[in-house]
C-alpha positions in Angstrom: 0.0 0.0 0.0 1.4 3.4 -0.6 1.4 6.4 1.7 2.2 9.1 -0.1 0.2 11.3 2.0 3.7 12.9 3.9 5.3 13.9 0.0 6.0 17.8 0.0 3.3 18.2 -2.6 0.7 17.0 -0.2 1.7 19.6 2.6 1.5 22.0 0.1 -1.8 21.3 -1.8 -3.2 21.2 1.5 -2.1 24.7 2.9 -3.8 26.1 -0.5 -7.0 24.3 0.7 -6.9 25.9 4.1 -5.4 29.6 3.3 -7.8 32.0 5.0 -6.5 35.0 3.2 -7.5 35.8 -0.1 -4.0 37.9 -0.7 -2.1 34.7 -0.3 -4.7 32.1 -2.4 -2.6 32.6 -5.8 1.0 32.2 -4.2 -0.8 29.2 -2.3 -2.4 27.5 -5.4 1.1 28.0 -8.0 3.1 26.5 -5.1 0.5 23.5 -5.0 1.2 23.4 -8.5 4.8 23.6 -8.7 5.4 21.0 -6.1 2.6 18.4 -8.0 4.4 18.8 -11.1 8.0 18.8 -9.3 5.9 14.8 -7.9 4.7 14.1 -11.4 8.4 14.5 -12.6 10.0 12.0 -10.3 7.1 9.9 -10.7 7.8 9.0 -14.4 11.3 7.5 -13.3 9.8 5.2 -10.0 9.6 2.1 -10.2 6.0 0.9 -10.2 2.5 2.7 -11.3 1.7 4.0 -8.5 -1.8 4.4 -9.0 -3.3 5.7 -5.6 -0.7 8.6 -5.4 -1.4 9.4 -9.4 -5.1 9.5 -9.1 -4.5 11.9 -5.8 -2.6 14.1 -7.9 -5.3 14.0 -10.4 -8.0 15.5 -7.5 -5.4 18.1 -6.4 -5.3 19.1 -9.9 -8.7 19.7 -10.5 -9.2 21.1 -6.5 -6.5 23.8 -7.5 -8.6 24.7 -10.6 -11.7 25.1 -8.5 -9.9 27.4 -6.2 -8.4 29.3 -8.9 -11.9 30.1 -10.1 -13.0 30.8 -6.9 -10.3 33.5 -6.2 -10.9 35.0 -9.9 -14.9 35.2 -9.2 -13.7 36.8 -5.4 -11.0 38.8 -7.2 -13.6 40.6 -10.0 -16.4 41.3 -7.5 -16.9 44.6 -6.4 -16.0 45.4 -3.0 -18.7 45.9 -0.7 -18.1 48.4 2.7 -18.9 47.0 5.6 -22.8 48.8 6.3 -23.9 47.9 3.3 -22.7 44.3 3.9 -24.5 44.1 7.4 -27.6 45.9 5.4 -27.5 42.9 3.3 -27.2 40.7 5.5 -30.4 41.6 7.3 -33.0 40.7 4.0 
């Protein structure tokens, strides 16, 4: 069985998932991707298939392209102040 789960891209990936801070989400999400490419690389001269770690890699992939759409639909909105968010928030 494998247990990939402690590679660097892991850590990574995961500190993209859990980044609180809007700012940091696209330094977050290319280091995610660096590092899962960086995986993929050594992965084509491993021994073996390694199918559970590949298909992981495959999810990462497509969560990082659902968080890069995420912060370009937070990025373009228009900033709201505050009152008019509470305002909102009452309807």
């Amino acid at each position: 069985m494998e247990d990939y789960h402690q590679e660097d891209w892991v850590l990574v990936y995961r500190s993209a998932l859990t980044e609180l801070e809007q700012v940091n989400m696209p330094a977050r999400i290319e280091a995610a991707q660096k590092a899962i490419i960086a995986r993929m690389e050594v992965l084509q001269i491993l021994p073996g298939l390694h199918p559970q770690e590949r298909q992981a890699i495959e999810d990462a992939l497509c969560g990082l392209r659902s968080l890069r759409r995420e912060d370009a639909r937070l990025r373009s909105e228009p900033k709201r102040s505050p009152q008019i968010q509470q305002l909102g928030d009452r309807g």
